[in-house]
C-alpha positions in Angstrom: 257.9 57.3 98.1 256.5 60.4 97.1 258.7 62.2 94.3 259.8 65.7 94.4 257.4 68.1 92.3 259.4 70.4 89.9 256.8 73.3 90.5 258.1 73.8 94.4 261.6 73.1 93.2 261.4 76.1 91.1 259.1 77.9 92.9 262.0 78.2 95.6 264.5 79.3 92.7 262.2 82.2 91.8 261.6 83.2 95.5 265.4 83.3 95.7 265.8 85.3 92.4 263.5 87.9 93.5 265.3 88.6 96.7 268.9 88.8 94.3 267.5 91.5 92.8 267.3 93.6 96.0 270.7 92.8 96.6 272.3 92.5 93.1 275.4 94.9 93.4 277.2 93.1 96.7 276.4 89.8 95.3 278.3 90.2 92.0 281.0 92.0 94.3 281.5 88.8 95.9 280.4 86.2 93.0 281.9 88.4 89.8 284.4 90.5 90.5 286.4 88.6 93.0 287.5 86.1 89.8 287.5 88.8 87.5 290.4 89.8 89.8 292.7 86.7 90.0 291.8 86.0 86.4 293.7 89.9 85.5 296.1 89.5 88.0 297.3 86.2 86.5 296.2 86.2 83.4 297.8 89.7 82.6 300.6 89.4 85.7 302.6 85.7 85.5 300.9 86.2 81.6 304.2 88.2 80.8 306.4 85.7 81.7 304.4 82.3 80.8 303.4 82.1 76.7 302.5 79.2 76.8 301.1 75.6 78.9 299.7 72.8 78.0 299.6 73.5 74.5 297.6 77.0 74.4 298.1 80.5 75.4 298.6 80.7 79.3 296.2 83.7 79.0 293.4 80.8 77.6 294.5 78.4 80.1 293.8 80.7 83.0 290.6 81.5 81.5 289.5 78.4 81.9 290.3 78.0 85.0 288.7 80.8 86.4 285.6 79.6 84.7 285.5 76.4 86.3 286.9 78.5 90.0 284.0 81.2 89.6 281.2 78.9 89.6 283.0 76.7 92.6 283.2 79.6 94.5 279.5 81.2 93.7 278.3 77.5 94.2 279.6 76.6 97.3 279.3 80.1 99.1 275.3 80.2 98.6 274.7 76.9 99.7 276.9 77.4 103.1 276.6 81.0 104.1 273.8 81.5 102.6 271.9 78.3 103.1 272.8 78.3 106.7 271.4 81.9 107.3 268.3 81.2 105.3 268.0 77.8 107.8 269.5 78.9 111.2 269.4 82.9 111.4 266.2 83.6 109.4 263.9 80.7 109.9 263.0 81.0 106.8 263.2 77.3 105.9 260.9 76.6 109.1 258.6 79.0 107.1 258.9 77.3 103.7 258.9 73.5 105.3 255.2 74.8 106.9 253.6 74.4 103.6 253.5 71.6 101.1 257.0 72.2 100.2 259.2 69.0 101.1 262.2 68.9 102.5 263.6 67.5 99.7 262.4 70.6 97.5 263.8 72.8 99.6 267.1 71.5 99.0 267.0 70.9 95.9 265.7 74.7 95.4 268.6 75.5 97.4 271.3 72.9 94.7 269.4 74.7 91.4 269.6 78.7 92.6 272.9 78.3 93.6 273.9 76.2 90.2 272.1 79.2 88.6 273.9 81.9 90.5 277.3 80.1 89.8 276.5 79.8 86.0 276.0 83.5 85.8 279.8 84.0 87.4 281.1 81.8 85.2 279.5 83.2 82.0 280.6 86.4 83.5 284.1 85.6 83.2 283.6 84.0 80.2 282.4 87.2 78.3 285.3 89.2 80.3 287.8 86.6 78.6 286.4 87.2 75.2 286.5 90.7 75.4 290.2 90.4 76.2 290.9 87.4 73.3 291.6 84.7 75.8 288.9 82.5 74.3 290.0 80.7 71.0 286.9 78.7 70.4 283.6 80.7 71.4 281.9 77.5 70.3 283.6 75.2 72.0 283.1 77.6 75.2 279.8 77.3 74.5 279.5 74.1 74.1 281.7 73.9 77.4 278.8 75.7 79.3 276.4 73.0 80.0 279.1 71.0 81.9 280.1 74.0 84.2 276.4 73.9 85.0 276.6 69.9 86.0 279.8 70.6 88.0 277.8 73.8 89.9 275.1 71.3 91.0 277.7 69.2 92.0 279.8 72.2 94.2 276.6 73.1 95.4 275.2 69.6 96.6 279.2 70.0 98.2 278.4 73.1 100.3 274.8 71.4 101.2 276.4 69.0 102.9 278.8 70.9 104.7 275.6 73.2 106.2 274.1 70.0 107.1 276.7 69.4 109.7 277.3 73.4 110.7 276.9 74.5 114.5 277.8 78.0 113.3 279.5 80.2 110.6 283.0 79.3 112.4 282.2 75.7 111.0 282.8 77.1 107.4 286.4 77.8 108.2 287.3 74.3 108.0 284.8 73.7 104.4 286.8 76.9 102.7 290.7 76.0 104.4 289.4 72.0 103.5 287.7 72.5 100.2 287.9 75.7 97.9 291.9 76.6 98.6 292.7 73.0 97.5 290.7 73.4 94.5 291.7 76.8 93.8 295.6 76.0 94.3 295.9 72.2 93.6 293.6 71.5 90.6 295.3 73.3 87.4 293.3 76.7 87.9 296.8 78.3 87.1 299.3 75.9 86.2 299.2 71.9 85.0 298.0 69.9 87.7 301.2 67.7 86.0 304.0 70.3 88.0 302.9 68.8 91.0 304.6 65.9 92.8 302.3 62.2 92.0 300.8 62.3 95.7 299.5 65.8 95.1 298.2 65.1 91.4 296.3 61.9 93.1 294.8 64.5 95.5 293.6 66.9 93.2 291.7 64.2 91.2 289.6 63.8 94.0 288.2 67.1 93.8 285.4 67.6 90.7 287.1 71.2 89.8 289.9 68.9 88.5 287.8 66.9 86.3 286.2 69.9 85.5 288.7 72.3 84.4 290.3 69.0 82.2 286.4 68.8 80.7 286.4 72.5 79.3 289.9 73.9 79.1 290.2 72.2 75.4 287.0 73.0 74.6 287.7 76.9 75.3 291.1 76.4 73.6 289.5 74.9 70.8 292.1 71.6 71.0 290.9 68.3 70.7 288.3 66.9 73.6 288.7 63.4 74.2 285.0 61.6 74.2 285.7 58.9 76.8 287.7 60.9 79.5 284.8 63.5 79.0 282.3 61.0 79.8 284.6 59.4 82.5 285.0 63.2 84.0 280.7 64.1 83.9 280.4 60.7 85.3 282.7 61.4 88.2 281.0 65.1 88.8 277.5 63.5 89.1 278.1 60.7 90.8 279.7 62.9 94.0 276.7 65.8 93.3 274.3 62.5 94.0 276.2 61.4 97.0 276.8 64.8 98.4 273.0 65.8 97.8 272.0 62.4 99.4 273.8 62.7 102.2 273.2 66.2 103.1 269.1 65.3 102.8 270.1 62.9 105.2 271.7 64.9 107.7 269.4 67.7 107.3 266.2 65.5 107.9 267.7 64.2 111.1 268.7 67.7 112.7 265.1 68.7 111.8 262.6 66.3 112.5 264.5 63.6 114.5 
């Protein structure tokens, strides 16, 4: 078995970065200020009426969610629609996949730009939350940063998979309805996931945004951070990153060179 080389890996990440340059301003249209939105709306709107939840400001615990709903969304939407463009509309992977680069690489260039590109949405949000004094602890939100970046590998490795079994853009339909709206309403982005009747609360710890958002909310309140449900939580996030990933190399290698 011949292991991926980190060079190519990155080599794809910088090809990718060069091309978001040309095309920086509609990207943070769609990556930024999209949770910059929901995060004033709420934050600032159901804000006035909700001091406090789950022990902290609800400002704070919004915050945190958006974090941890920024870099799903970023995550997921450049390894689907853009993934799929890059593979089915562009050729471009048919370009890349003609030189030395593996298919392996190539999808794991794909997992790392889109981690990279979610990670900058989050920080923005992050920086947009200080500015307003939603953020308690700026230490423990930094410390809080290197596990949004495990859980964008994982949301990405997520949308990988889902390209891997597209026909067409209309496919994505059922990935968004199916995937980010449960996460974005179900798993404590704006209110405990605790509200929720048991059946729903077992259904949202299905989905890594809730073990995400229960990793980092304390941190960016500066409460308390249990060790061994934070290990139990990372664990969880990269074990479905490494079965999504799998899975999706899988797929991918049989739609292209079976």
């Amino acid at each position: 078995m011949i292991l991926p080389n980190p060079k190519y890996v990155l080599a794809f990440v910088v090809r990718q970065y060069l091309i978001f340059l040309k095309f920086a301003v509609p990207t943070l249209v769609s990556n930024v200020a999209n949770p910059l939105l929901f995060l004033f709306a709420f934050g600032f709107g159901l804000g006035q009426f909700i001091d406090t939840m789950d022990g902290m400001s609800y400002l704070t615990f919004v915050i945190a969610g958006m974090i941890a709903y920024s870099a799903a969304f970023a995550a997921s939407f450049e390894t689907t629609i853009g993934s799929f463009t890059r593979y089915f509309n562009m050729g471009i992977w048919d370009a890349i996949l003609s030189t030395p680069v593996t298919l392996t690489e190539l999808l794991m260039g794909e997992v790392l730009w889109a981690a990279v590109k979610a990670f900058f949405s989050a920080i923005s949000v992050l920086i947009v939350g200080l500015i307003w004094g939603g953020i308690p602890s700026i230490s423990g939100a930094l410390i809080a940063l290197p596990f949004v970046f495990v859980a964008s590998i994982c949301f990405a490795s997520v949308g990988l998979l889902a390209t891997a079994y597209a026909k067409g853009y209309d496919f994505f339909s059922y990935f968004f309805t199916f995937w980010i709206t449960p996460m974005f309403v179900f798993c404590g982005v704006f209110f405990d996931i605790n509200r929720f009747p048991e059946i729903i609360q077992l259904f949202a710890w299905f989905f890594p945004m809730t073990h995400l958002i229960a990793s980092i909310r304390p941190m960016v309140a500066g409460l308390p951070v249990d060790g061994q449900m934070l290990a139990l939580h990372t664990a969880y996030i990269i074990a479905m990153s490494t079965i999504a990933f799998i899975l999706a190399n899988r797929k991918m290698r049989q739609r292209l060179f079976d």
